[in-house]
C-alpha positions as CSV (number, residue, x, y, z in Angstrom):
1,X,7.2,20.9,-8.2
2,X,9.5,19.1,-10.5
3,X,9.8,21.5,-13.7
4,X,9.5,20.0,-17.3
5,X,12.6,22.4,-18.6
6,X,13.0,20.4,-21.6
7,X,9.6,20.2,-22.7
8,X,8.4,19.0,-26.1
9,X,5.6,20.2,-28.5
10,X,3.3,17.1,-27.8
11,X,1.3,17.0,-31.6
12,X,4.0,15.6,-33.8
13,X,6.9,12.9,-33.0
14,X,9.8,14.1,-35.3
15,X,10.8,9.8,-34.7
16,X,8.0,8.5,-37.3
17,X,6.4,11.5,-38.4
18,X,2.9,10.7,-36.4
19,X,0.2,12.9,-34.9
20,X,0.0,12.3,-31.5
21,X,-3.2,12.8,-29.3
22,X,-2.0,15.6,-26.1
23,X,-5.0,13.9,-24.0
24,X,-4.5,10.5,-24.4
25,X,-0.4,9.7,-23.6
26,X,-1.1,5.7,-23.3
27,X,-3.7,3.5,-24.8
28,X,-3.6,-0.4,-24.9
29,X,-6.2,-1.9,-27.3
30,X,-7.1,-6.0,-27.4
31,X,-3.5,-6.5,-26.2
32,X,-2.6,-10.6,-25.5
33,X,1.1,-11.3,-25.0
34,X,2.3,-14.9,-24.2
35,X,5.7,-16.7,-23.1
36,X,6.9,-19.8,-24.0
37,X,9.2,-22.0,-22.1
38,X,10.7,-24.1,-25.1
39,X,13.1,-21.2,-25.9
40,X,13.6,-22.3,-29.8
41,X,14.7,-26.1,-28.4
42,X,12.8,-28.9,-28.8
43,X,10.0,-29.2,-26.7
44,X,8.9,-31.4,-24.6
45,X,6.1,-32.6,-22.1
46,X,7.3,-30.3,-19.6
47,X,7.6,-27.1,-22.1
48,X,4.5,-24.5,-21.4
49,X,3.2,-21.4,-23.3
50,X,2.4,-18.9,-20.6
51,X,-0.3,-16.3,-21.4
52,X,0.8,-12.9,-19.6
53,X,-1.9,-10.8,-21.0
54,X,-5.3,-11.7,-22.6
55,X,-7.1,-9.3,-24.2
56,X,-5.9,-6.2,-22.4
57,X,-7.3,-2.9,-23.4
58,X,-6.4,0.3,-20.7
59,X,-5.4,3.9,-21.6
60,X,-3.9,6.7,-19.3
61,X,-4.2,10.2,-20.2
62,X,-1.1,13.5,-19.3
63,X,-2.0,14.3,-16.1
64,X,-3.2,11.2,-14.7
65,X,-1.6,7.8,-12.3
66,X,-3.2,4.9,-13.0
67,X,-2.3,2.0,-10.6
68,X,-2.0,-1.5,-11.9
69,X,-3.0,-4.2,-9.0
70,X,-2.4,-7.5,-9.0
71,X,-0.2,-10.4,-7.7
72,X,2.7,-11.5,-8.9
73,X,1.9,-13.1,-12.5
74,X,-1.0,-11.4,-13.0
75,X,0.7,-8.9,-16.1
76,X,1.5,-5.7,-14.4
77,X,4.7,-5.7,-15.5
78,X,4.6,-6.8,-18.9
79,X,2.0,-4.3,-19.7
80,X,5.1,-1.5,-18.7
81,X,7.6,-3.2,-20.5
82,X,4.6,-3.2,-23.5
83,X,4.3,0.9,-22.9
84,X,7.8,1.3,-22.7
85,X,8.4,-0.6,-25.9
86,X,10.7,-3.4,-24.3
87,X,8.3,-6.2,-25.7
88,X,6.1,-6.3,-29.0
89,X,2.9,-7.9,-27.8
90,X,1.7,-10.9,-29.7
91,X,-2.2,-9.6,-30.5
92,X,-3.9,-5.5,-30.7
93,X,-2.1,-2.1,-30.5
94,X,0.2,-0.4,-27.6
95,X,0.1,3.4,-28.9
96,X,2.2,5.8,-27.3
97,X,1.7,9.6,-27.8
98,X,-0.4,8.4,-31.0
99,X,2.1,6.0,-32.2
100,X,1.8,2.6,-32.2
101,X,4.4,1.2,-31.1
102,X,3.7,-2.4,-33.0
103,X,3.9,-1.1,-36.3
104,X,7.1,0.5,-35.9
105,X,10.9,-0.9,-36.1
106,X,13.0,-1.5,-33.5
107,X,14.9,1.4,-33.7
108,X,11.9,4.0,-34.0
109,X,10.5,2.0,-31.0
110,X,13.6,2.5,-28.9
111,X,13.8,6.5,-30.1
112,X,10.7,6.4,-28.9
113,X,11.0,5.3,-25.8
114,X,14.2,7.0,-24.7
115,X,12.8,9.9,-26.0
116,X,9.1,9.8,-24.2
117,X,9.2,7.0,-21.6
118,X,11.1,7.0,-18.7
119,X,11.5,4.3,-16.4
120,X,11.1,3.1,-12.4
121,X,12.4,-0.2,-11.0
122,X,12.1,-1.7,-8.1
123,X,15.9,-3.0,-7.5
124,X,17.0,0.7,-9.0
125,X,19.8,-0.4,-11.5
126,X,22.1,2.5,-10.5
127,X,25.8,1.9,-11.8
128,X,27.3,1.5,-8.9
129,X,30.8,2.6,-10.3
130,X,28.7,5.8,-11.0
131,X,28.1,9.1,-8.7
132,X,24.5,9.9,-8.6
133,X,24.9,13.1,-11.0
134,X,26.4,10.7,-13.4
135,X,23.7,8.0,-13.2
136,X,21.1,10.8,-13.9
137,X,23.1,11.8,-16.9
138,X,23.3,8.5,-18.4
139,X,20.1,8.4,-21.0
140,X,21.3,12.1,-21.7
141,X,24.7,10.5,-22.8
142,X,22.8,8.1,-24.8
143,X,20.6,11.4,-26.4
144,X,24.0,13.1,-27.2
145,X,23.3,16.1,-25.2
146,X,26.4,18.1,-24.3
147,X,28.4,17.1,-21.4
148,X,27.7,20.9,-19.5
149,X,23.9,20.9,-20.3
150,X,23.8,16.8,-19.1
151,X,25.6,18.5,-15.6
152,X,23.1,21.0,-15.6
153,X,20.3,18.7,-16.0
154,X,21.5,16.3,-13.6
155,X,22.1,18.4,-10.6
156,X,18.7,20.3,-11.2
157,X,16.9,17.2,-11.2
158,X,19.0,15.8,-8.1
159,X,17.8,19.4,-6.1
160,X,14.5,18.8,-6.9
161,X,14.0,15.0,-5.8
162,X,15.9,16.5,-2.4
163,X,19.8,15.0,-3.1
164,X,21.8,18.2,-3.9
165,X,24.4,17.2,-1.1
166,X,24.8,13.8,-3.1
167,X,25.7,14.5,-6.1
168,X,29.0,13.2,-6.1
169,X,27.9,10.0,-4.0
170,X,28.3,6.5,-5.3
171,X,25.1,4.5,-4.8
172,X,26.5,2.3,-2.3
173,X,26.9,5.4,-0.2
174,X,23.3,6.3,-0.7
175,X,20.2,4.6,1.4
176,X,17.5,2.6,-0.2
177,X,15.3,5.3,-0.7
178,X,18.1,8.0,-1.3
179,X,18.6,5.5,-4.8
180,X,14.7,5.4,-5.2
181,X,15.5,9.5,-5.6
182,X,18.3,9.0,-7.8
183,X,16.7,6.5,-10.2
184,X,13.1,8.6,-10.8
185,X,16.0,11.7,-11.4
186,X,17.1,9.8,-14.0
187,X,13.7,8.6,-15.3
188,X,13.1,12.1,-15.8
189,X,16.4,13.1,-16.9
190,X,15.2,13.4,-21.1
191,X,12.0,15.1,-19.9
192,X,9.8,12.1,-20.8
193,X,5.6,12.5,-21.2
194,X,5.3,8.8,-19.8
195,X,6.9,7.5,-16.6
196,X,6.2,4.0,-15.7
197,X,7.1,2.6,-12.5
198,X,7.3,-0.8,-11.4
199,X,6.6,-1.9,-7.3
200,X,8.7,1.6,-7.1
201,X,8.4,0.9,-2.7
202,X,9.2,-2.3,-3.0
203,X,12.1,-2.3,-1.4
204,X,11.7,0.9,1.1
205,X,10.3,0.8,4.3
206,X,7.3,2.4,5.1
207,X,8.2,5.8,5.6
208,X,11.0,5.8,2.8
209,X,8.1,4.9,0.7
210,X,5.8,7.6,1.5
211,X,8.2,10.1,0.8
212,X,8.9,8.4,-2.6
213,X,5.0,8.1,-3.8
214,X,4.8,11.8,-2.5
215,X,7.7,12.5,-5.2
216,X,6.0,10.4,-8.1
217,X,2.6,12.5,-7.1
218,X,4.3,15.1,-7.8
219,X,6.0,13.9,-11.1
220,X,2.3,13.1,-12.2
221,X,0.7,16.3,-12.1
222,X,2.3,16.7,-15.8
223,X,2.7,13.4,-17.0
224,X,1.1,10.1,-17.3
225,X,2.2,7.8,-15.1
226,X,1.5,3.8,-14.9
227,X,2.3,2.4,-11.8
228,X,2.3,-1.6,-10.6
229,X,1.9,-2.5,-7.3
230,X,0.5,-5.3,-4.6
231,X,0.7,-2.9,-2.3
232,X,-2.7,-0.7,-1.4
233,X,-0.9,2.1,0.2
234,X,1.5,2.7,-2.7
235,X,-2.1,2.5,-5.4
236,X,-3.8,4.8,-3.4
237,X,-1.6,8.0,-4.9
238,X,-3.5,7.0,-8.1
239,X,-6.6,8.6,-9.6
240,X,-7.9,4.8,-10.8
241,X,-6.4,1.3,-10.4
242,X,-6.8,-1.2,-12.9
243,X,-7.1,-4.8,-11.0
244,X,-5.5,-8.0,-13.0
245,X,-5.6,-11.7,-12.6
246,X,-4.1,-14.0,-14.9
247,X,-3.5,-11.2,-17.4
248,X,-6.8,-9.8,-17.8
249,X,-8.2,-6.9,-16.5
250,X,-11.3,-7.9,-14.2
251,X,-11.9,-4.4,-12.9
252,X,-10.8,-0.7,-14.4
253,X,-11.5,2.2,-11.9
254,X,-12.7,4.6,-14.4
């Protein structure tokens, strides 16, 4: 089991000064987010608004997976990039660990989430100039943890996703699901309460994928974790799935 050595005390953030709530880690309230294609220039007939979310309201409590299902459109993804504080929605509240995470500034928001979120892609984003122990290290870099307890962390995390014969390997001398490893070592690397993952087996085949959803399982068992998927065999490691379309929720498995 993947060891949270760096645990926090979860009741205050030392960020903003909030009380957080230990149960609830993530909670989404009346959220509505849109996108519009006129990008400050003048519009014209052609220019849309697109509404991503509408009226979204979901929470995910330590412990638990939730799944977010949908196709491609349908919000998934904006609602992590909401949780992780990568977007301020337009309408209602994202609160992480108690803090909402609208009513903060941009620099308490990114504290926040480098200090509490960590995060899965689909395509990776490995530095590929970067060994795999160095890659893990990188949001410690970014924390200013010293450079022997970053090492430390790195190659502890890198045993325990299975890669401790890769260290030192550049990620174009790793496989597909060898960088899947790599990149949820390094979304753990600052010990974060909230992982989200995005189509995390997206680019794995089968059995690669397996073995990765069997590593986020585990990574779960402490943490929340929000994970966005098509794909019913990479939900079904979740305790409930929340089902979108058009950027509302139409079914929550509660």
């Amino acid at each position: 089991m993947i060891q949270r050595v760096l645990r926090r005390s979860p009741t205050t953030d030392s960020d903003t000064g909030t009380e957080s709530d230990s149960a609830v880690a993530v909670r989404l309230e009346g959220v509505t987010h849109s996108y519009g294609s006129a990008g400050g220039q003048l519009r014209t007939d052609r220019d849309r608004t697109v509404t991503a979310l509408r009226d979204v309201t979901l929470e995910c409590q330590a412990g638990d997976i939730v799944g977010l299902k949908g196709p491609s459109g349908s919000g998934k993804s904006t609602i992590l990039h909401a949780i992780a504080g990568l977007l301020v929605p337009a309408d209602g509240t994202v609160e992480l660990l108690g803090t909402d995470l609208t009513s903060v500034t941009d620099r308490d928001r990114t504290r926040l989430r480098r200090r509490h979120v960590g995060i899965v892609f689909q395509r990776f984003h490995l530095l590929s100039s970067l060994s795999a122990r160095a890659n893990v290290a990188l949001p410690l870099v970014q924390a200013g943890v010293p450079r022997s307890t970053r090492r430390d962390r790195a190659e502890t995390l890198l045993e325990e996703v299975g890669l401790e014969d890769r260290t030192d390997h550049l990620p174009g001398e790793l496989s597909g699901g060898e960088c899947q490893r790599v990149a949820i070592a390094r979304a753990l690397a600052t010990d974060p309460d909230v992982v989200v993952a995005d189509e995390p087996t997206g680019e794995l085949d089968t059995a690669t994928g397996s073995d990765v959803l069997e590593l986020l399982t585990d990574v779960g068992r402490e943490r929340a974790v929000v994970l966005a998927s098509h794909d019913d065999d990479t939900l079904a490691v979740a305790d409930r799935v929340i089902t979108l379309r058009d950027g509302a929720v139409i079914s929550d498995g509660v």
